[in-house]
N, C-alpha and C positions, 0 to 999 in steps of 0.2 A: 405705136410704140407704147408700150405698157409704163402704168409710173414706178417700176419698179426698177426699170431701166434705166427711165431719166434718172431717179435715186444714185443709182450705180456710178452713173459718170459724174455725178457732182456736189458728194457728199465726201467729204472725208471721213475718212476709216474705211472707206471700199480703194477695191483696187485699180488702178489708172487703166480704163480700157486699150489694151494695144492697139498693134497699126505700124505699118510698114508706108515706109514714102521715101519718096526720091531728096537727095541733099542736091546743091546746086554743082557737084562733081557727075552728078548722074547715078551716084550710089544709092541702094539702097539702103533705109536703117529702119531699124524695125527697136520700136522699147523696150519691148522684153528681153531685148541680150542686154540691157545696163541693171540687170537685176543684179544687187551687192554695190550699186552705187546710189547715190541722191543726185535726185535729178531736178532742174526746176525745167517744166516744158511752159515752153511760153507762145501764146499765137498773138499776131500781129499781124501789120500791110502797112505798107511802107504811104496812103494817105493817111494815114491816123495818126494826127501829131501826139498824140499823148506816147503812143508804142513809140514813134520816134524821140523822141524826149528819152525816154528808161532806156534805151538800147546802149548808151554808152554807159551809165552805170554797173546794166548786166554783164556788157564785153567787160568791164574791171573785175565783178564779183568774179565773175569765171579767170580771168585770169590770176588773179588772187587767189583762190581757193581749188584749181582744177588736178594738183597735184596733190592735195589730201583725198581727192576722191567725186568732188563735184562735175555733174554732166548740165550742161545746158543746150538743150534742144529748144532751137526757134522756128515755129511753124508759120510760113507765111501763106495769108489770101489770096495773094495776089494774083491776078488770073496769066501775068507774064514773068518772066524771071528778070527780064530786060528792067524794068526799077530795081527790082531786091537786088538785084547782082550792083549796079552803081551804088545803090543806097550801100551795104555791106563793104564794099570796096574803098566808099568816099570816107566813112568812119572808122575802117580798119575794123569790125567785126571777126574774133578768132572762131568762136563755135559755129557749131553744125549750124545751116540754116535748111530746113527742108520745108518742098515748095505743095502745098495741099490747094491746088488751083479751082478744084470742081468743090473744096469745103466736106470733103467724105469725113473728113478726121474731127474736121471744128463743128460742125453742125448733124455729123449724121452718128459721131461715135461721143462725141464732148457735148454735144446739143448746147452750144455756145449763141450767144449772140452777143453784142458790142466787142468793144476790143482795148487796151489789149487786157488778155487774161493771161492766169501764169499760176500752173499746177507746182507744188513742193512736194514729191515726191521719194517718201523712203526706200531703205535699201532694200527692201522686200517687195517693190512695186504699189503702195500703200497710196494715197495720194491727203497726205498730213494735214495741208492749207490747202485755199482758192485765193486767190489774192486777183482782185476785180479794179481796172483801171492803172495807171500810172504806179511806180512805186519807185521811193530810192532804196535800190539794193545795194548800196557803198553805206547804209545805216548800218550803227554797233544792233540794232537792235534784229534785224533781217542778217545780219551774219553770224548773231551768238544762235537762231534760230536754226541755221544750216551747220554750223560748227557742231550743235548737241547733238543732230543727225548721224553727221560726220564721224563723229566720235559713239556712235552708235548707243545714244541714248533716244528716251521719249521723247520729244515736241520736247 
């Protein structure tokens, strides 16, 4: 893999590499059709307490904000659906959660390692922020950051 590559997937101001993967419906979803939304994509696995800790935040931010126009895609590691599905169930989880078992998306197109991580990406498929470990996204300061998005301003 050239670094030109790695660049790509993990710089902001380049564009969020796409990728199609299955949700826990058996759908497919693919990034590039939420172009004209912001999106936060988030990878986790349901042993990683820290990703479990943020996930009931995220399920509020999304539910809070999904009717101005926010997408949240959750990618899990998990190599079964059998945790993510109780885990998403036990907490009431609204958004997409789609299942990247073999790591094609987190490690071969994001070239990620630890967890969780979680891309801000613009309406243009931009990818804004990286935001690396834990985070509360129920802060004024992480929702004036998606609102100005939202509202189709810069960062």
């Amino acid at each position: 893999m050239s670094s030109e590559n790695l660049a790509f997937a993990k710089t902001p101001g380049s564009f969020a590499p796409d990728f199609t993967l299955t949700d826990l419906d058996g759908k497919n979803v693919t990034l590039s059709k939420f172009r004209g939304k912001v999106v936060l994509l988030n990878f986790w696995n349901t042993w990683c307490g820290p990703c479990r800790a943020e996930m009931p935040s995220l399920n509020n931010l999304y539910l809070e904000l999904k009717d101005k126009g926010l997408v949240v895609l959750s990618i899990s590691i998990d190599t079964s659906e059998e945790p993510v599905r109780a885990f998403i169930s036990e907490r009431k989880i609204v958004f997409p959660v789609l299942m990247d078992k073999k790591q094609k998306v987190y490690a071969k197109k994001y070239f990620l390692y630890g967890l969780p991580v979680t891309f801000l990406i613009d309406k243009k498929g931009i990818i804004v922020e990286k935001f690396i470990g834990e985070r509360d996204w129920g802060s004024q300061e992480m929702k004036e950051k998606i609102l100005k998005l939202l509202n189709g301003k810069k960062r």
